[in-house]
Backbone and ligand atoms as CSV (ligand in chain L), in Angstrom:
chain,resi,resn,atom,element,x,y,z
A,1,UNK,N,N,0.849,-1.183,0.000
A,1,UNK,CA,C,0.000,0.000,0.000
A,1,UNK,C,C,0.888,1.237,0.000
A,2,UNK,N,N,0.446,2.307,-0.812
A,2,UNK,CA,C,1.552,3.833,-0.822
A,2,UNK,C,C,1.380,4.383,0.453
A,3,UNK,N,N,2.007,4.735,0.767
A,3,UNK,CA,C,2.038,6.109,1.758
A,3,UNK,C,C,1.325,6.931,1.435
A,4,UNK,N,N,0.283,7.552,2.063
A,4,UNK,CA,C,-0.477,8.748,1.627
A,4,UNK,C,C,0.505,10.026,2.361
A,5,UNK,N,N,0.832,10.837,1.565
A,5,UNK,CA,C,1.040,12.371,2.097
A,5,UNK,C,C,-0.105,13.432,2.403
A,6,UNK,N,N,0.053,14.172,3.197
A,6,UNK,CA,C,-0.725,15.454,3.823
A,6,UNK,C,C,-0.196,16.611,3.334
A,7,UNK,N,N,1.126,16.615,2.099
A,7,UNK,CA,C,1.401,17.550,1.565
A,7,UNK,C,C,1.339,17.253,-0.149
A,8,UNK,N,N,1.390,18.525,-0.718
A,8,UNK,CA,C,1.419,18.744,-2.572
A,8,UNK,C,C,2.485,18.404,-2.540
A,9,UNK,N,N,3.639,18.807,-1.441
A,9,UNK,CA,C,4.504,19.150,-2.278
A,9,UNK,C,C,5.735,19.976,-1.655
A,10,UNK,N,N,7.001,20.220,-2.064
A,10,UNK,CA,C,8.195,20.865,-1.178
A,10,UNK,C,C,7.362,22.430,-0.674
A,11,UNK,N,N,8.504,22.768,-0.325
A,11,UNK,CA,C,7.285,24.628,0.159
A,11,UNK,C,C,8.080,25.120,-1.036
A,12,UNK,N,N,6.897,26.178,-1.609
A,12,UNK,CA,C,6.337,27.415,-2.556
A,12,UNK,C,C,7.917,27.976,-3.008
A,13,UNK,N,N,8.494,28.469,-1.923
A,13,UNK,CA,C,9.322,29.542,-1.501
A,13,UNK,C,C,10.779,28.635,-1.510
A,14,UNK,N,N,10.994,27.887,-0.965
A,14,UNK,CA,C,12.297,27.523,-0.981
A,14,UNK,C,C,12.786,26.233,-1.529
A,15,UNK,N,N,11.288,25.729,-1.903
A,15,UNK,CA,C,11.737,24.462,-2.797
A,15,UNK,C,C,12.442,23.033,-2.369
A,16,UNK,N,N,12.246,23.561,-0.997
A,16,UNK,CA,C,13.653,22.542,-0.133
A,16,UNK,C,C,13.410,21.595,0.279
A,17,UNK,N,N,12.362,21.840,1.962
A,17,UNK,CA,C,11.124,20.846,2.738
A,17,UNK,C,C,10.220,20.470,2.276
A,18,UNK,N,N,9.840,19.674,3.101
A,18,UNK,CA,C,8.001,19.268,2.484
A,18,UNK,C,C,7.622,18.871,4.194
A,19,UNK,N,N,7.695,20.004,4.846
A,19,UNK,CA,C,7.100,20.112,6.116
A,19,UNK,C,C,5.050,19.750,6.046
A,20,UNK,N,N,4.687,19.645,4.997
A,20,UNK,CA,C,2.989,19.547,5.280
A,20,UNK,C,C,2.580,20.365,5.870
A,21,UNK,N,N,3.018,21.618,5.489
A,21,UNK,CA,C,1.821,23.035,6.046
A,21,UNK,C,C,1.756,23.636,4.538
A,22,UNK,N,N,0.128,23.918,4.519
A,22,UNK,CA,C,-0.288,24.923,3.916
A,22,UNK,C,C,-1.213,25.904,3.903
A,23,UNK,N,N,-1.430,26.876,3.125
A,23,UNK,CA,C,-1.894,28.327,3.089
A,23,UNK,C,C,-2.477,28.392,2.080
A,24,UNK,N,N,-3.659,28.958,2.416
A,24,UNK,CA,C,-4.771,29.188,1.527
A,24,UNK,C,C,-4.445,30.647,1.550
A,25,UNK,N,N,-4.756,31.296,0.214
A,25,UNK,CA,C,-4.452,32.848,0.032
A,25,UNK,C,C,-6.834,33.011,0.518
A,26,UNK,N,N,-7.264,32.247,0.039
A,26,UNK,CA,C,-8.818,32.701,-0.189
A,26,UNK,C,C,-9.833,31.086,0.763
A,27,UNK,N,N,-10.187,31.482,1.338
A,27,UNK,CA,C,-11.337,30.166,1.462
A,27,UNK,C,C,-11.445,29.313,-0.012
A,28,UNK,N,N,-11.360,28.284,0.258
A,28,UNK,CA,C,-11.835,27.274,-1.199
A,28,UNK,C,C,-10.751,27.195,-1.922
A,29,UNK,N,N,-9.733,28.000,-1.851
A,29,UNK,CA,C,-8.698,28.380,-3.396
A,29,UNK,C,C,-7.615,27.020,-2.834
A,30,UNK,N,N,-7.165,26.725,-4.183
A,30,UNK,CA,C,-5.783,25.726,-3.694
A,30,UNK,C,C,-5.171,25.714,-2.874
A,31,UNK,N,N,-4.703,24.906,-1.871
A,31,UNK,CA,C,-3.426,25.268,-0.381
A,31,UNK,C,C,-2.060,25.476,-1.880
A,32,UNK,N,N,-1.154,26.014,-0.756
A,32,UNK,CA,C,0.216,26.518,-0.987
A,32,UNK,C,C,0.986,25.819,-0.562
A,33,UNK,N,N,2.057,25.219,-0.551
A,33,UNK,CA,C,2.707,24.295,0.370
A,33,UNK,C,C,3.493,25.006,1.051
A,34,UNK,N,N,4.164,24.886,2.360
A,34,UNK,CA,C,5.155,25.497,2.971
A,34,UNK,C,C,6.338,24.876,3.487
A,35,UNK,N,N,7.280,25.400,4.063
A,35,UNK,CA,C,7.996,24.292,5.337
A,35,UNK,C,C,7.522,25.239,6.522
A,36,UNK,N,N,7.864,24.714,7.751
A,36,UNK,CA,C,7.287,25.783,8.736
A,36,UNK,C,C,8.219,27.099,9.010
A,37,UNK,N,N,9.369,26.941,8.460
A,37,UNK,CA,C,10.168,28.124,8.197
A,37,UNK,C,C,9.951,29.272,7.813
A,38,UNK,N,N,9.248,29.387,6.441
A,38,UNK,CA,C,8.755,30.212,5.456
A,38,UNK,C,C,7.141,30.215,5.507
A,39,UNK,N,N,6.655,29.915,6.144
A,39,UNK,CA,C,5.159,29.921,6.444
A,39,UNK,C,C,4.752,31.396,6.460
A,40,UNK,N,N,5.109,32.392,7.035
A,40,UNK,CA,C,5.149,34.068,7.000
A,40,UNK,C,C,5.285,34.592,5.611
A,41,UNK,N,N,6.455,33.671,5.220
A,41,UNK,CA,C,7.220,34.908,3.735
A,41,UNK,C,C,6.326,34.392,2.626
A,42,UNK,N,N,5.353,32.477,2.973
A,42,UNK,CA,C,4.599,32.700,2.028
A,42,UNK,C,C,3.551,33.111,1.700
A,43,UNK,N,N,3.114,33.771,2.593
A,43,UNK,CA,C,1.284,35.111,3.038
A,43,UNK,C,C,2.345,35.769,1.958
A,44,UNK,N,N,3.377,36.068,2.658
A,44,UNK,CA,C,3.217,37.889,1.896
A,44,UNK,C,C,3.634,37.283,0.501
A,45,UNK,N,N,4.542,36.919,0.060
A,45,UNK,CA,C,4.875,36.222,-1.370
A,45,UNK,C,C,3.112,36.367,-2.210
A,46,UNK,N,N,2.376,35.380,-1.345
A,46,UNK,CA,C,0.889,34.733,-2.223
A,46,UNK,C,C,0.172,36.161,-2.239
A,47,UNK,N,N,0.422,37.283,-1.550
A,47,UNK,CA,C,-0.418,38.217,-1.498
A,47,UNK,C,C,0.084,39.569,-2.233
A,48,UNK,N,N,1.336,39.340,-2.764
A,48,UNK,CA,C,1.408,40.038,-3.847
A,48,UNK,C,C,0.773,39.894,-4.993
A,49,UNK,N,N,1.547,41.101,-5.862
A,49,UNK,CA,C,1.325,40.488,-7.386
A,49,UNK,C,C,2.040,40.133,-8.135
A,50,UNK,N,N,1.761,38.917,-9.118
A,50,UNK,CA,C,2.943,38.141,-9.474
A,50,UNK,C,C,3.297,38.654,-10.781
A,51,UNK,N,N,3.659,40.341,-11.010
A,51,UNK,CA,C,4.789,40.927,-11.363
A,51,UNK,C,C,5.758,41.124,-10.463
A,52,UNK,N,N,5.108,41.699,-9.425
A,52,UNK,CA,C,6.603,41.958,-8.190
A,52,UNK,C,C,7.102,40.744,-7.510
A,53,UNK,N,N,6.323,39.706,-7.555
A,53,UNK,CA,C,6.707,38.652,-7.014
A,53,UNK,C,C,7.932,38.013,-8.330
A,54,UNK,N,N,7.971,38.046,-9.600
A,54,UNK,CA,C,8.646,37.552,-10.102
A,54,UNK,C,C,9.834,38.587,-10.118
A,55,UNK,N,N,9.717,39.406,-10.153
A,55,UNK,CA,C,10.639,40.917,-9.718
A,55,UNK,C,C,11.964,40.048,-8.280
A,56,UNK,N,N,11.267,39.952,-7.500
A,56,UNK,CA,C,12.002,39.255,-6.473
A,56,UNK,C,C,12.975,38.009,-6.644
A,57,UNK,N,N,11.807,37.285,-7.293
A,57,UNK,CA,C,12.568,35.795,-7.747
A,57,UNK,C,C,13.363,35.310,-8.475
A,58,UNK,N,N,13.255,36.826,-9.476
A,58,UNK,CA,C,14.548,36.902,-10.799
A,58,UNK,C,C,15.414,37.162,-10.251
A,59,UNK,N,N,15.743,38.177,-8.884
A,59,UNK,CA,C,16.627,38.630,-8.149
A,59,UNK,C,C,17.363,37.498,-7.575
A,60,UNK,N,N,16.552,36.603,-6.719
A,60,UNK,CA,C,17.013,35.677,-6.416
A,60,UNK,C,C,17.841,34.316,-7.183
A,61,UNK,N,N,17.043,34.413,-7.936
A,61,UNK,CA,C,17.778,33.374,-9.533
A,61,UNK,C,C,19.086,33.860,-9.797
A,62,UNK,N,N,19.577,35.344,-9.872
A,62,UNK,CA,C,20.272,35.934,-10.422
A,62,UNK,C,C,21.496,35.787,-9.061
A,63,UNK,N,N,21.165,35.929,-7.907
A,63,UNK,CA,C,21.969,35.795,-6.432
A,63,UNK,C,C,22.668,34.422,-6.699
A,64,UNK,N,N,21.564,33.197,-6.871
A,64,UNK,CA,C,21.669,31.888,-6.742
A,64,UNK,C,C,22.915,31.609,-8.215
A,65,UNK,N,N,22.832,32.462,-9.027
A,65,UNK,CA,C,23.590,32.140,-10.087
A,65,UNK,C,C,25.450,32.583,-9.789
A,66,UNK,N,N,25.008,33.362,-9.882
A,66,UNK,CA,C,26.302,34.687,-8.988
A,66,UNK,C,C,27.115,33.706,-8.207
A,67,UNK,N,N,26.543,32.953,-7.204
A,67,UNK,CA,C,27.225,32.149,-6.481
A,67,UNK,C,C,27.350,30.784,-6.297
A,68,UNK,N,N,26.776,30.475,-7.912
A,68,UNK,CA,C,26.994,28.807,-8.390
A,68,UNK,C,C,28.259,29.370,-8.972
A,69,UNK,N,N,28.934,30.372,-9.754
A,69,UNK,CA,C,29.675,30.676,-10.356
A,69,UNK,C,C,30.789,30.484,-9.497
A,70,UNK,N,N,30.687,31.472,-8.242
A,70,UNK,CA,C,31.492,31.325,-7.432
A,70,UNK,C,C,32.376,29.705,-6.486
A,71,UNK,N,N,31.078,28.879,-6.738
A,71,UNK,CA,C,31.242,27.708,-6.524
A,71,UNK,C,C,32.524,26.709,-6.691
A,72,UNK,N,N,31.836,26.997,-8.522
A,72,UNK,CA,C,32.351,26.607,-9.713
A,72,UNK,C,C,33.811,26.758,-9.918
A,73,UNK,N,N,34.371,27.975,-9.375
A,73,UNK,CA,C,35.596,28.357,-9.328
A,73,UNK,C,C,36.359,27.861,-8.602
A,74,UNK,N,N,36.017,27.554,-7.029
A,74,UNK,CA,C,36.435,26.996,-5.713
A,74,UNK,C,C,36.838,25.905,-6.188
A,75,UNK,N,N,35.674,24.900,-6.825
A,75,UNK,CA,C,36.053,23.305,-7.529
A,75,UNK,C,C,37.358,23.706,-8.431
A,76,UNK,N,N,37.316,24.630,-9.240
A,76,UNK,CA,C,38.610,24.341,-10.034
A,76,UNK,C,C,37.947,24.206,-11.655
A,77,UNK,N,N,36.726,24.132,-12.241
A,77,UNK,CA,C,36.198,24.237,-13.309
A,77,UNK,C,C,35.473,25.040,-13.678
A,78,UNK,N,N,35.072,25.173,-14.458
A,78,UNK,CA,C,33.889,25.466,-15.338
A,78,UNK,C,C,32.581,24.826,-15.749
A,79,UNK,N,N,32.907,23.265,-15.986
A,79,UNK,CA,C,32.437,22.255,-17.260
A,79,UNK,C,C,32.257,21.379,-16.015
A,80,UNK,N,N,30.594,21.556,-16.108
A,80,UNK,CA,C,29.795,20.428,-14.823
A,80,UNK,C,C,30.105,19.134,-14.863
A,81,UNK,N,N,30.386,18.670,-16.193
A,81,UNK,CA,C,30.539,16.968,-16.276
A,81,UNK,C,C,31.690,16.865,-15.747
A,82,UNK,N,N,33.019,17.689,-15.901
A,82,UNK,CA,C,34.032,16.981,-14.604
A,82,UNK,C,C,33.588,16.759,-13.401
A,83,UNK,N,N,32.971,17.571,-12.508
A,83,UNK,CA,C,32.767,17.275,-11.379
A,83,UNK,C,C,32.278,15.612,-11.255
A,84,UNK,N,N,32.405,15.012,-9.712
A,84,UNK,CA,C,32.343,13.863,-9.422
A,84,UNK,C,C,31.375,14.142,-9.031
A,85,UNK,N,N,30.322,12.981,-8.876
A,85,UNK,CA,C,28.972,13.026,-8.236
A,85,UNK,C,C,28.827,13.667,-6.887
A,86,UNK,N,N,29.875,13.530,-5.798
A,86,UNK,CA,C,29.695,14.152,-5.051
A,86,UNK,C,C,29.452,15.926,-4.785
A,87,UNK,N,N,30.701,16.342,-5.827
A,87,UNK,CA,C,31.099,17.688,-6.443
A,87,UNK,C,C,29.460,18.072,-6.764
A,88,UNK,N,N,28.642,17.729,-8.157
A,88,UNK,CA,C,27.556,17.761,-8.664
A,88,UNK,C,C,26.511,17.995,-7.364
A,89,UNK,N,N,26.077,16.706,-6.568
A,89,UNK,CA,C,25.418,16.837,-5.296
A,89,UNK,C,C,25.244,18.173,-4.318
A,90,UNK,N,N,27.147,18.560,-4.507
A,90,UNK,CA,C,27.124,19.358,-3.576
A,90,UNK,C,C,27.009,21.170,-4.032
A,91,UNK,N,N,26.915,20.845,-5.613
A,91,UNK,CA,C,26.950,22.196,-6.341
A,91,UNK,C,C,25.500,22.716,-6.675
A,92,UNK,N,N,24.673,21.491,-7.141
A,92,UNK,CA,C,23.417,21.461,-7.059
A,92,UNK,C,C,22.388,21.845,-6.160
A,93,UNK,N,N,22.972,21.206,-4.573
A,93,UNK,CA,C,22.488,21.370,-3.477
A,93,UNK,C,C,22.455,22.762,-3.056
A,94,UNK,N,N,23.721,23.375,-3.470
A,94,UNK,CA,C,24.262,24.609,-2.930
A,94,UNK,C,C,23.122,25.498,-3.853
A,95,UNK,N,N,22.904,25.434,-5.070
A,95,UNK,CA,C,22.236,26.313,-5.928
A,95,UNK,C,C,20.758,26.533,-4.998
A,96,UNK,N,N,20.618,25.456,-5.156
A,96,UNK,CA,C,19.106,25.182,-4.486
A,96,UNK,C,C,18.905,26.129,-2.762
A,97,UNK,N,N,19.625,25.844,-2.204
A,97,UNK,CA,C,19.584,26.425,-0.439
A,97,UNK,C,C,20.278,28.112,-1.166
A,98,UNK,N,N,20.609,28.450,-1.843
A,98,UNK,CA,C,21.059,29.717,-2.424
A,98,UNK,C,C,20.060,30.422,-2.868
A,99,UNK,N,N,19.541,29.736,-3.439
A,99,UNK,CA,C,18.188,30.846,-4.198
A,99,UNK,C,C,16.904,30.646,-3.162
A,100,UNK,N,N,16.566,29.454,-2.013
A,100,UNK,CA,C,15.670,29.498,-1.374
A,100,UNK,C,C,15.665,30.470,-0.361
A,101,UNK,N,N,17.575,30.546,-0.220
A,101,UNK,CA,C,17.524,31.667,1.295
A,101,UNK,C,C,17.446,33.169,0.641
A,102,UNK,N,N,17.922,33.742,-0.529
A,102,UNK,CA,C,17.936,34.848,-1.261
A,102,UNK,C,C,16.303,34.913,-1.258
A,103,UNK,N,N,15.384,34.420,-1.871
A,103,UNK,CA,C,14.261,34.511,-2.343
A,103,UNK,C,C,13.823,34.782,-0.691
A,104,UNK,N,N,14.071,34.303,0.231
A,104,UNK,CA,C,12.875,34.364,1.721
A,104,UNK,C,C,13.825,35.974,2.469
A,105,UNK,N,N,14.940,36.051,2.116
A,105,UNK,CA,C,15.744,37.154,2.392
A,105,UNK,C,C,14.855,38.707,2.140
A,106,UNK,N,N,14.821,38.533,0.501
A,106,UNK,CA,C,14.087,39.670,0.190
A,106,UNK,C,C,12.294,39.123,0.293
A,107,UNK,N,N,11.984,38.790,0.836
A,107,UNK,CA,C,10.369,38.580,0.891
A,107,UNK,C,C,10.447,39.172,2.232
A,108,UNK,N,N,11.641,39.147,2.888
A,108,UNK,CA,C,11.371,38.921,4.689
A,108,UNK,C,C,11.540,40.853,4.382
A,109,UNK,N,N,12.477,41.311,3.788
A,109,UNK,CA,C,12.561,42.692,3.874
A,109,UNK,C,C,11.930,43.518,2.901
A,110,UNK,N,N,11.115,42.787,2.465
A,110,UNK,CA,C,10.428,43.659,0.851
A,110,UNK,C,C,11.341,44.808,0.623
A,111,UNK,N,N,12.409,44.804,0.448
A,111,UNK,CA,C,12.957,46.300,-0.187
A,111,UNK,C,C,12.529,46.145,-1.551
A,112,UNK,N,N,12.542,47.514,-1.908
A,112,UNK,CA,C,11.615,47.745,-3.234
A,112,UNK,C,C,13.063,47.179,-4.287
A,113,UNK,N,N,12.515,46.285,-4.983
A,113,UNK,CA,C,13.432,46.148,-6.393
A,113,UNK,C,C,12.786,47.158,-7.765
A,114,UNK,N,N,12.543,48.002,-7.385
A,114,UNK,CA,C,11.937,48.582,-8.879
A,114,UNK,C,C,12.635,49.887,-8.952
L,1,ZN,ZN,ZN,10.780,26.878,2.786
């Protein structure tokens, strides 16, 4: 028999957990997934508008990139297929916790990106 889950899905915002909390922006409307971390940054995230919300997230994409680069350098390459699986794991991993903490960074301080 499967395992039933109580969640969609990792949280909204950082892509990371799959803590099983979610947020309804409206009565009736789809839940949101969260971890219980980001449970705050994802009200305000869902209660924007998703021009400024992508405003943010490009920011964050762009942070998360910035410092895969930086990564990249530390290893000693450029060219992902050298890396060893572990290397990969740990460059991948890094991208991922990079753009989840950038993205909840600026949600937590809304400074205006415009
Ligand atoms: Zn999260």
């Amino acid at each position: 028999m499967a395992k039933q889950s109580l969640s969609g899905g990792p949280c909204w915002l950082c892509r990371r957990r799959d803590d099983g909390v979610g947020y309804m922006l409206r009565h009736n409307a789809r839940p949101v997934w969260s971890c219980s971390e980001h449970l705050h940054l994802v009200k305000k995230g869902q209660a924007m508008s998703q021009r400024e919300f992508d405003i943010y997230e490009g920011q964050a994409l762009h942070d998360a990139m910035c410092m895969a680069a930086d990564r990249l350098d530390r290893l000693g390459t450029g060219d992902l297929n050298a890396l060893s699986e572990v290397q990969a794991v740990e460059f991948f991993r890094g991208f991922l916790d990079d753009f989840g903490t950038s993205l909840a960074d600026k949600l937590e301080k809304l400074d205006p990106p415009f």
